[in-house]
N, C-alpha and C positions, 0 to 999 in steps of 0.2 A: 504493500500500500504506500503512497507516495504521502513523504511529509506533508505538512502544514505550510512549510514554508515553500515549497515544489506546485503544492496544488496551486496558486493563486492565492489571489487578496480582494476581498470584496467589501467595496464600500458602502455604506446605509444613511440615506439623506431621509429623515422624517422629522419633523417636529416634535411626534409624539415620541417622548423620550422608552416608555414601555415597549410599543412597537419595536425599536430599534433592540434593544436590552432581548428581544424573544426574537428577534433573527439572528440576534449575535448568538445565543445559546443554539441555533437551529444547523447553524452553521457550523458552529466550533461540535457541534455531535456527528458531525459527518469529517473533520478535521478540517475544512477550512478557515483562516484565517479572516479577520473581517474588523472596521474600523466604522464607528455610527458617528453621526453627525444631527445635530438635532435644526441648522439653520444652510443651505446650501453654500454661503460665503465662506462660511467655513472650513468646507468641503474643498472649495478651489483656491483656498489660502494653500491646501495641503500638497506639499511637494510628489509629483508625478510618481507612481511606483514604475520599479524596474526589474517586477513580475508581472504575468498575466492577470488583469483584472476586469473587475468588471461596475456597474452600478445600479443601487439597487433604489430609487427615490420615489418619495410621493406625490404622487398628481398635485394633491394641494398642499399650497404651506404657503406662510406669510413670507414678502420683501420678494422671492423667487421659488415659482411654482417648477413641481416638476420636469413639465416641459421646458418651462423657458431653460431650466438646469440643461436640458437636452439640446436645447438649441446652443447653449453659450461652450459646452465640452465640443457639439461638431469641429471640425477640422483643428481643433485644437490640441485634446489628449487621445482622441480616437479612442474613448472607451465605451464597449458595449454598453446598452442602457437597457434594464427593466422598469417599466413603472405598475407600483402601485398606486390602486383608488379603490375606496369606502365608497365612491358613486360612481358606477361606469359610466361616462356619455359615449355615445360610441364616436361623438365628432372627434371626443378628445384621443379616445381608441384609435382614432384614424389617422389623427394628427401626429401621436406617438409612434405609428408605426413609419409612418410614410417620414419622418425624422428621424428613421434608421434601429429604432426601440426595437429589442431582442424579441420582449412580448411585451402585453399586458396584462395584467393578473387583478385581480377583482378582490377586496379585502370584505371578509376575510379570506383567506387563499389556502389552497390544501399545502399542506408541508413537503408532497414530493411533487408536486407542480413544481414548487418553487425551486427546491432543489432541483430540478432539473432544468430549469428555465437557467440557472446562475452557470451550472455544467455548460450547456450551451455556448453561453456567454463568455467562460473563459475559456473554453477549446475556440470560440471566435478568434476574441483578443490573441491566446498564444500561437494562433498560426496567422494573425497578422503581423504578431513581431516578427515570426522564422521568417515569413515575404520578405519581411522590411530587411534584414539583416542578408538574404541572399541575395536582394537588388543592391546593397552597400558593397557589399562583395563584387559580384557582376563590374560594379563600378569602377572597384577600386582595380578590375582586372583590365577592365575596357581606358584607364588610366595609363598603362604598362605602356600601349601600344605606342608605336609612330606614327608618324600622320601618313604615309606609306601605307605602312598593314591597315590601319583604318580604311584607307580606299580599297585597300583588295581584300578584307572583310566583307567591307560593303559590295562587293561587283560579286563574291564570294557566293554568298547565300542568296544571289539575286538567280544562279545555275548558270551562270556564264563559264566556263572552262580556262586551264591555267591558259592558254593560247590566247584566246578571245581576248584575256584581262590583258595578258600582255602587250595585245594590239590596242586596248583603248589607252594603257599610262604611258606607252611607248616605250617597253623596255621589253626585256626578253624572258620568255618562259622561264627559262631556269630562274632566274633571278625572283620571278613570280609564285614558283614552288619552294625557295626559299620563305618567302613572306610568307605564306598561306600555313608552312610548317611552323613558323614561329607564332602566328595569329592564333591558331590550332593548339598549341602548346600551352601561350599565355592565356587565353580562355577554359581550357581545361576542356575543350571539344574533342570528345575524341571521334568523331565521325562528322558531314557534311548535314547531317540529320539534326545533330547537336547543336552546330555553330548552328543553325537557320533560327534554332529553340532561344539560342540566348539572345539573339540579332533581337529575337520580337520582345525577350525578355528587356533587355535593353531601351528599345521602342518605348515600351510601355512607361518602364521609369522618368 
């Protein structure tokens, strides 16, 4: 079974201080670690984790409603978001979801919904960091290169041949299959199939 500190960290925005206190015990009986908050300013005073996490808030609460919580985290810490609500609207169901909310859960909520809504949410989170951390990588590969191999990368995965590439940079094959074998090397492509994978992996970032 994976520690407490392996599984994630999950945070609780409620006002209502009890609320919080009975998912921090709901949490900590399954081993997850968890941090409550009873005001959202709070919450975003608190320095970013550097595990998988996730958050856990209430639709309503004085100064900053749940949602708004969700709107103000978007592109900021990129942490998943459950909300709870004591009165489901479904505009606001709708609103929460379409802002990227893991779920929404209805208070009072069953104990393995919830747990399983938070599970969710940190297998989210921890494979957005692996992404993030492979595209840093990718990077710091795509960084290696000369601005040479970058052209014949790119001419590369477009299925042009060592010849062809040759005839567009003006130099000669050999010296082409030179480049493509160190391209190939510093990417960690080991096939034509691979580099095309990182080209678009690249792309994207």
């Amino acid at each position: 079974m994976a520690s407490a500190e392996s599984a994630g960290l999950v945070f609780i925005v409620d006002d209502d201080p009890a609320v919080g206190i009975a998912l921090q015990r709901l949490l900590d009986s399954v081993g997850l670690r968890s941090e409550a908050f009873v005001r959202a300013d709070e919450f975003l005073s608190r320095m970013p984790s550097n595990v998988p996490s996730c958050l856990i808030a209430d639709v309503r609460m004085p100064r900053m409603s749940g949602l708004e919580l969700q709107k103000a985290l978007h592109g900021e810490l990129e942490m998943p978001v459950i909300i709870l609500s004591a009165h489901l609207d479904v505009r606001q169901a709708v609103r929460a979801m379409r802002g990227g909310a893991v779920t929404v859960i209805a208070k009072p909520f069953n104990d393995q919904d919830l747990l399983d809504a938070v599970q969710t949410a940190l297998d989210q989170d921890a494979e957005r960091r692996q992404q993030k951390r492979d595209r840093a990588q990718l990077a710091e590969r795509y960084d290696t290169l000369t601005a040479r191999q970058r052209e014949v990368m790119a001419l590369v995965v477009t299925g042009l041949t060592n010849k062809e590439i040759a005839a567009r940079l003006g130099t000669s094959e050999k010296t082409i299959k030179i480049h493509r074998a160190r391209v190939m090397q510093k990417m960690k492509a080991e096939s034509l199939v691979a580099l095309v994978r990182v080209a678009d992996r690249l792309q994207q970032t």
